[in-house]
N, C-alpha and C positions, 0 to 999 in steps of 0.2 A: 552664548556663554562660552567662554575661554574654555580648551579643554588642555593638561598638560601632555606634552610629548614623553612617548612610554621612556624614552632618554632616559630623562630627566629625573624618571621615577628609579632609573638603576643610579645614577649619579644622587642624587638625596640618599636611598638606602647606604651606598658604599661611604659617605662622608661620617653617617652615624657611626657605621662600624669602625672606622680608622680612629674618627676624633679622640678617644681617651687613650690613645697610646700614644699620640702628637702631642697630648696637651699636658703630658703624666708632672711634667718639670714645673708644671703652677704648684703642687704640692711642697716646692724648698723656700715658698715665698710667703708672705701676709696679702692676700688676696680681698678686693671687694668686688664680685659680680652678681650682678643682674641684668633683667630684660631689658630694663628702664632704659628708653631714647632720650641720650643726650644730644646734644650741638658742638661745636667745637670751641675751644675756651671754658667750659665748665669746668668743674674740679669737684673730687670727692676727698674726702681724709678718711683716709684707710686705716683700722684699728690695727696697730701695730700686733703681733702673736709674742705674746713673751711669757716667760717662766711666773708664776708666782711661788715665793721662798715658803718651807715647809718650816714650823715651828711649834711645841709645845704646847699640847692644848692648856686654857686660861683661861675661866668663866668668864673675866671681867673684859680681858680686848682680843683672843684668839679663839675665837671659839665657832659656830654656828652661824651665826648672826652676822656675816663678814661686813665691814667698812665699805661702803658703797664708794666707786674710784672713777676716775676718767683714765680709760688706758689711752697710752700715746698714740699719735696718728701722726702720718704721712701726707701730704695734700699731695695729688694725685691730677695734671692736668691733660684732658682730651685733645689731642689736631684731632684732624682729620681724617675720615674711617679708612680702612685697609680694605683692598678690596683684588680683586682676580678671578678669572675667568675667559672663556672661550666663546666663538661664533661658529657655526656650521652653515653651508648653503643647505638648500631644500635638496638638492643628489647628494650630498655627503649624508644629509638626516637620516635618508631613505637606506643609504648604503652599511653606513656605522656599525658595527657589533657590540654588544655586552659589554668586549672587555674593553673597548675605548671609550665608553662610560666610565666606566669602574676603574680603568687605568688614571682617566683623567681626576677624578674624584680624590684619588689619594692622592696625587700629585697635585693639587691645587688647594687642599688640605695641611699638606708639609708646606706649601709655600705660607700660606696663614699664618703657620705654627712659626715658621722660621721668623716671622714679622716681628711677634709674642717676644719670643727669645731674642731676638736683637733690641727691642726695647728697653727686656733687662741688662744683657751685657754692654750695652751703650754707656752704664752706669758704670761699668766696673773699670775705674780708673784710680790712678794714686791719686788724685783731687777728691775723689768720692770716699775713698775708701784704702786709708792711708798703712794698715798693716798688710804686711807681704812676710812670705814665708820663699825665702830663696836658695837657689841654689838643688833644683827638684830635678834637675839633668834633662837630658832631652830624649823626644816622645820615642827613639829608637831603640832607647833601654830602660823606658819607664815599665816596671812591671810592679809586682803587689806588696815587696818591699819597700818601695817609693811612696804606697797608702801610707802602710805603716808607720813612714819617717814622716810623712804631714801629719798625718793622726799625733805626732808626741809632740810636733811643731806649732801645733794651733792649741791646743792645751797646755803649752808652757804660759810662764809666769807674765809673756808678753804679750800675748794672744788674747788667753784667756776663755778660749771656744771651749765649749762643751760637746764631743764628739757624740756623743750621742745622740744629741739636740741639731746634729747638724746633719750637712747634705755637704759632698763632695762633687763639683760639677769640674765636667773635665772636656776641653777642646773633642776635637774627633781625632787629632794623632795621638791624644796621649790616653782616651777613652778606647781605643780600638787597641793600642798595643799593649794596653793592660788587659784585657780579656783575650787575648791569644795566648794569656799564660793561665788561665782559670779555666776549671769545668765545671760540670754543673755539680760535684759536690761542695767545691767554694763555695758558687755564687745562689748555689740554691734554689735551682728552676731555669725556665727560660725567659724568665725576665730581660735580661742584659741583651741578648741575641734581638727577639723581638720588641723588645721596647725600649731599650737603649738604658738602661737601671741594674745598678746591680743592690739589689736592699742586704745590710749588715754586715759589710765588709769592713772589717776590723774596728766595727764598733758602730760605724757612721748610720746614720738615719738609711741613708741611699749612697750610693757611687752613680751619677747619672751622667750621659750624653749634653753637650750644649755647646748646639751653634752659636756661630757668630764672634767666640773669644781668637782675639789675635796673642791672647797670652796661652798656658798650658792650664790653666784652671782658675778655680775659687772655690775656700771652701767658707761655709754660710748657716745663722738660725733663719729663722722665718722671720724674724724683726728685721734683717738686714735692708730688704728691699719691698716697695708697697706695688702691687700690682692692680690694677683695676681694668674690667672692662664692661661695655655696656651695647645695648642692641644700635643697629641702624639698618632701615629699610624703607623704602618708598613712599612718600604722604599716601599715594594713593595706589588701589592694585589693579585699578582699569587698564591702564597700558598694558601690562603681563598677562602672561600666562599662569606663573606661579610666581609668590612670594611667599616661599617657607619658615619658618625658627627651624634650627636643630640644634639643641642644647645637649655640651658634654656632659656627661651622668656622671662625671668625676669632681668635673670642675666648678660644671653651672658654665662656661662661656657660651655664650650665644651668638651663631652663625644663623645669617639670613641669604636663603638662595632663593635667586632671582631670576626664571625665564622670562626673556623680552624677544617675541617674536618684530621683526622688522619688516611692515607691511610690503612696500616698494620692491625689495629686493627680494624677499620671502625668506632672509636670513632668522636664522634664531640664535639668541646669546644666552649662555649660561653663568651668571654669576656667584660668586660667595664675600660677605662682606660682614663685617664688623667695626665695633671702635674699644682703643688698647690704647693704654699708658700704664706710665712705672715712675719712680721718682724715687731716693734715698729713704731708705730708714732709718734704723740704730748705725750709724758709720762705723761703731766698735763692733758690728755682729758677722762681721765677711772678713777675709783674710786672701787677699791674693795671691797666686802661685807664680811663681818667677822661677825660668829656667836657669840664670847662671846664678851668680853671685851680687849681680849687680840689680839696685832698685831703679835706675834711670831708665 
């Protein structure tokens, strides 16, 4: 019987602890996860998240008894899983300490994440997603006035965002040099520092961190963009050592790790692997941020 390497056992632990502060940014989206093993080319339709309008109650059509609806969806298509990971020889296994587990674990972790987030920002284009809010300056003088002037820019009569309802995602130069001017009586904790969020800053749902934009931001409802992900792991788990699940307690995304010792050499590999797609939503629900004046 297969026994796993005590490794292994600190790199699973360390992935559980990091996961929901990697994966905090599914929270600005319409999400559909589960365990369920797909193939590649499937699709799912992701229930759009949108508002439903408040109105006068009226025995006869507003009432209790609500209109049974189909809310909108996203089709949603799978490639091929993501996946990352390391090999050790049999004297590195022997040699290794704690923290190069545990180091490797959140670093292989944020690579996943970054996966995640580029999926979404992939989408964020003037073809996808055709309002912009320009002229937000650049990330060396953006600070918590510049929220302010998006917050009344995406709320104008052109926009039409509801800041409340929304999530402000910001590059890393223009998310880092806005919290060089906040403390924690602003932002309210230590959200922003450690996990890259700042929740209620001048109204917004969140101010969060997000890789991967070549622009300085976006800001967004949850119908904007459909997200979906789903399990991938091994037909069978004779070969391994271990085949794990570690599902975010946030999110529901499901990470499967994988040791595969390698007879012949005596190497052992540690893997982490999923499968992740994104696709448009409401195109009116997102508002891009543009540094000058110009939309080109």
């Amino acid at each position: 019987m297969a026994s796993t390497f005590a490794g292994h056992e600190l790199y699973a632990k360390k992935v559980l602890k990091v996961l929901p502060a990697q994966l905090n940014f599914l929270g600005a989206f319409s999400t559909d996860i589960s365990d369920e093993v797909v193939g590649p080319s499937k699709s799912v339709d992701v229930p759009l998240v949108e508002m439903n309008e408040a109105g006068t109650f009226n025995r006869a059509n507003n009432n209790f008894a609500r209109p049974a609806g189909t809310p909108k969806t996203a089709k949603v298509t799978f490639g091929e899983p993501i996946i990352t990971g390391f090999a050790v020889t049999a004297d590195q296994a022997s040699k290794i300490e704690k923290r190069f587990w545990e180091g490797k674990a959140e670093l292989n972790v944020t690579s996943v994440a970054a996966s995640a987030q580029t999926a979404v920002t992939n989408l964020v284009t003037k073809e996808n997603f055709a309002k912009a809010v320009t002229n937000v300056g650049n990330s060396a003088s953006f600070a918590k006035s510049g929220v302010a002037k998006i917050a009344a820019a995406v709320e104008s009569a052109t926009n039409k965002l509801r800041v409340k309802f929304s999530t402000l995602a910001l590059s890393g130069e223009y998310f880092y040099a806005l919290l060089a001017g906040l403390d924690a009586d602003v932002y309210g904790g230590t959200e922003a520092i450690r996990g890259g969020v700042i929740p209620g800053l001048f109204g917004f749902r969140k101010v969060m961190l997000m890789y991967g934009l070549d622009i300085p931001g976006f800001v967004c409802e949850m119908s904007s963009i459909a997200f979906a992900a789903r399990g991938f792991r091994p037909a069978d788990n004779k070969p391994y050592n271990a085949v794990r699940d570690i599902k975010d307690p946030e999110s529901g995304l499901n990470l499967t790790l994988v040791e595969y010792p390698d007879g012949p050499s005596g190497d052992l590999s540690e893997s982490i692997t999923t499968r992740i797609g994104a696709s448009v939503g409401d195109s009116g629900a997102l508002v891009r941020l543009v540094a000058g004046g110009s939309d080109d």
